[in-house]
C-alpha angles and dihedrals in degrees: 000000000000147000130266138193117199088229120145088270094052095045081055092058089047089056094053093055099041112097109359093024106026105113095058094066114071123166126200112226149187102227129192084193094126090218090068090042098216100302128146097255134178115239128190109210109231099164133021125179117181115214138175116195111189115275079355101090129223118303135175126217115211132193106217130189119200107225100214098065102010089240111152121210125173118235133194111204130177116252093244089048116119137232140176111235116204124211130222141224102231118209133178125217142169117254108223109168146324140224121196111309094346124087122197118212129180126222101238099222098041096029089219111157117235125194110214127176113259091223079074088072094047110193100342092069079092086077097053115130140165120293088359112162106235128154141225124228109210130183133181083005091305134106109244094179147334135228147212130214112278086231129053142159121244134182123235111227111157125027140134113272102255105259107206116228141157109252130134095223117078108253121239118199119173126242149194125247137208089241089057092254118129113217139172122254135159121291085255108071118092139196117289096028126127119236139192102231118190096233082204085068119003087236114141112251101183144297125304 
């Protein structure tokens, strides 16, 4: 582990590893958040919003989420405030299926099978397929979370038919998609169409 000090160059770092990167960058930190009451937690950063308000100096307000019972609290810090930022083992492995809450993955060398919990995924659980690639931050032997590509293929299978009309804003519809998520496209994509979906944010990218 190491120390951080929320400067301009460290809020930068946080930013880089906020949407597609987010989960690989965890912090160890000190909270007065009394639902934590006053332990040493690791956090994993999932949003970070620099601010400066007047006299008041720069800030940055992070949305944390503390990686032993997936609780999210919201904390302001001053920029020269430090932090110990912890470093992960990263691992890939092949997703093969999931029951309930429990998804079973495969090391792709050995081919030996791991359980791991779903909430490790968070939201983007929703993109798992057979044989996708994902991959497992551990730390202190330990998975911490897992993650999906940023990029991944949907199908289309339920959307509005694209209604042609004479207008100078590009024009949003929602869809359906194969994984059970609704997203917005452009008016002209149709059902049964493959699209290139952004799994940060679930915004559509292109089509496949």
């Amino acid at each position: 582990m190491s120390t951080c000090y929320l400067c301009s160059a460290f809020v930068t770092i946080l930013h880089e590893f906020c949407g597609l990167y987010f989960l690989f960058m965890y912090v160890l930190i000190r909270t007065s958040n009394p639902s934590f009451l006053n332990l040493r937690v690791f956090c994993q950063v999932i949003k970070a919003q620099h601010s400066h308000q007047g006299r008041g100096g720069a800030t940055i307000q992070v949305e944390l989420r503390d990686v032993d019972t997936g609780n999210k609290i919201t904390e302001r810090f001053r920029t020269d405030e430090a932090l110990e930022r912890v470093f992960v083992e990263e691992k890939s492995f092949t997703y093969l299926y999931q029951e309930g809450d429990t998804v079973t993955l495969m090391e792709p060398e050995t081919f030996e099978q791991l359980e791991v919990s779903k909430e490790l995924f968070g939201k983007t659980a929703a993109y798992l397929k057979d044989e996708m690639k994902v991959t497992l931050q551990y730390f202190d032997g330990r998975p911490m979370s897992a993650s999906v590509p940023p990029r991944v293929t949907c199908t289309v299978v339920e959307a509005q038919p694209h209604t042609k009309g004479i207008t100078a804003q590009p024009q949003y519809k929602r869809v359906l998609l194969d994984n059970g998520l609704t997203v917005l496209v452009p008016s002209f994509v149709e059902a049964g169409e493959n699209i290139v979906i952004s799994t940060a944010d679930d915004s559509y990218m292109t089509r496949a």
